[in-house]
C-alpha positions as CSV (number, residue, x, y, z in Angstrom):
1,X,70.2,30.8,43.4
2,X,69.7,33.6,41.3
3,X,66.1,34.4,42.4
4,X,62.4,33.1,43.7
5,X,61.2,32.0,40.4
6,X,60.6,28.3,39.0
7,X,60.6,28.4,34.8
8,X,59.5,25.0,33.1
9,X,61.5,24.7,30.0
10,X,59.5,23.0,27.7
11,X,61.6,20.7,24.5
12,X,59.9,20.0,21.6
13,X,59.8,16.2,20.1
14,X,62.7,15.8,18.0
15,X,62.5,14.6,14.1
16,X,63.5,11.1,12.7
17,X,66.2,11.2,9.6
18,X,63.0,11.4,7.3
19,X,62.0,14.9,9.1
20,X,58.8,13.4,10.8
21,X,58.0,14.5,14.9
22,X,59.0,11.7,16.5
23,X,56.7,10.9,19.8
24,X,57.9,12.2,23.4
25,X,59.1,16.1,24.0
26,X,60.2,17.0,28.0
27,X,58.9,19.8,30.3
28,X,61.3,20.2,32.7
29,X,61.2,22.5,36.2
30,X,64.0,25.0,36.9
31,X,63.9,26.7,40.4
32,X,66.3,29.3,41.1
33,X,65.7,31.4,38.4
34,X,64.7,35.3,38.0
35,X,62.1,36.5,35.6
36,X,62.2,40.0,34.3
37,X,59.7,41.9,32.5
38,X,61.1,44.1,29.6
39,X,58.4,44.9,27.7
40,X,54.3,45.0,26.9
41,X,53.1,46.4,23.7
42,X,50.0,46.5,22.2
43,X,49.7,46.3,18.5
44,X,46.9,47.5,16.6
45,X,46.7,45.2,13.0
46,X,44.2,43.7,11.5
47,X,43.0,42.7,15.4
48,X,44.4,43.7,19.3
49,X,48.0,41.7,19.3
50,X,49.3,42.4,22.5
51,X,53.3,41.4,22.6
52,X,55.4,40.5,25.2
53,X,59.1,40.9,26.2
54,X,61.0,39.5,28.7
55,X,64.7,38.4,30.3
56,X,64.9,35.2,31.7
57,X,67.8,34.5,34.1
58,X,68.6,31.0,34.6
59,X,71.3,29.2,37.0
60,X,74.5,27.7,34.7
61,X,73.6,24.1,35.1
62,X,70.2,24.4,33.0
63,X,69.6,22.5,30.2
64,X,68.1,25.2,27.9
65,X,68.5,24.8,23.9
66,X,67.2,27.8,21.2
67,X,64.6,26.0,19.8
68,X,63.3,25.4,23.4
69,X,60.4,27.5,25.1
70,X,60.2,28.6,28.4
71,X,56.5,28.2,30.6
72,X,55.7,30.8,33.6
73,X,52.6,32.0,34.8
74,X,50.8,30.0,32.9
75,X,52.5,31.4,29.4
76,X,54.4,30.0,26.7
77,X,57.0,32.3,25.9
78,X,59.7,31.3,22.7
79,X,63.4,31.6,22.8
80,X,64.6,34.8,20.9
81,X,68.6,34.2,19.9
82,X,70.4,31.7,21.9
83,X,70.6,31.1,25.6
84,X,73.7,33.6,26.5
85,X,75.9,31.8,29.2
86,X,77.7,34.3,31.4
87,X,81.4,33.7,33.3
88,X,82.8,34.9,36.0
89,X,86.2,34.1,36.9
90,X,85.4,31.3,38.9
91,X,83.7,30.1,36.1
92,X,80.1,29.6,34.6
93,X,78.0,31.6,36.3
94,X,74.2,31.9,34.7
95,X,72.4,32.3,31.6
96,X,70.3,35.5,30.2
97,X,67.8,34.2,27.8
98,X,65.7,37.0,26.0
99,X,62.0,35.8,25.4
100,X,58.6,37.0,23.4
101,X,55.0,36.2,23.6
102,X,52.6,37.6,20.9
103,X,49.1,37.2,21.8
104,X,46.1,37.7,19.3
């Protein structure tokens, strides 16, 4: 376990060969995981856009894609770059996902 946190990663519906959604899409729950704050920023554009960075750390054995996004807290948070799976000697040993929110 690499911490106290439970992420839901949430997959999209996939397309059919004539690039239409197709019904369905999963959330699924992933305990074990540890969520680290990198980053708050407030932007001042054409209105307040608060944005959000983060490092998600999840155990090897998660099924987590790039085009995934990751819920906590009650936030929808997209996938920046791909999921980054880390070895040790002994083998896989967890992933470090980088993540934003932009709100307003």
């Amino acid at each position: 376990m690499l911490g106290p946190h439970t992420v839901t990663v949430i997959r999209p519906a996939g397309r059919d060969p004539w690039g239409d959604t197709t019904a369905g899409g999963s959330e699924t729950p992933v305990p074990g995981c540890f969520w680290q704050p990198v980053s708050s920023s407030e932007l001042q554009v054409a209105a307040d856009t608060v944005e959000v960075v983060a490092r998600l750390f999840m155990p090897p054995t998660a099924d987590v894609e790039a085009t995934d996004r990751i819920g906590f807290e009650g936030r929808t948070y997209a996938i920046e770059g791909r999921p980054a799976l880390h070895h040790t000697p002994a083998g896989p040993h967890h992933y470090e996902i980088d993540l934003r929110d932009v709100e307003g």
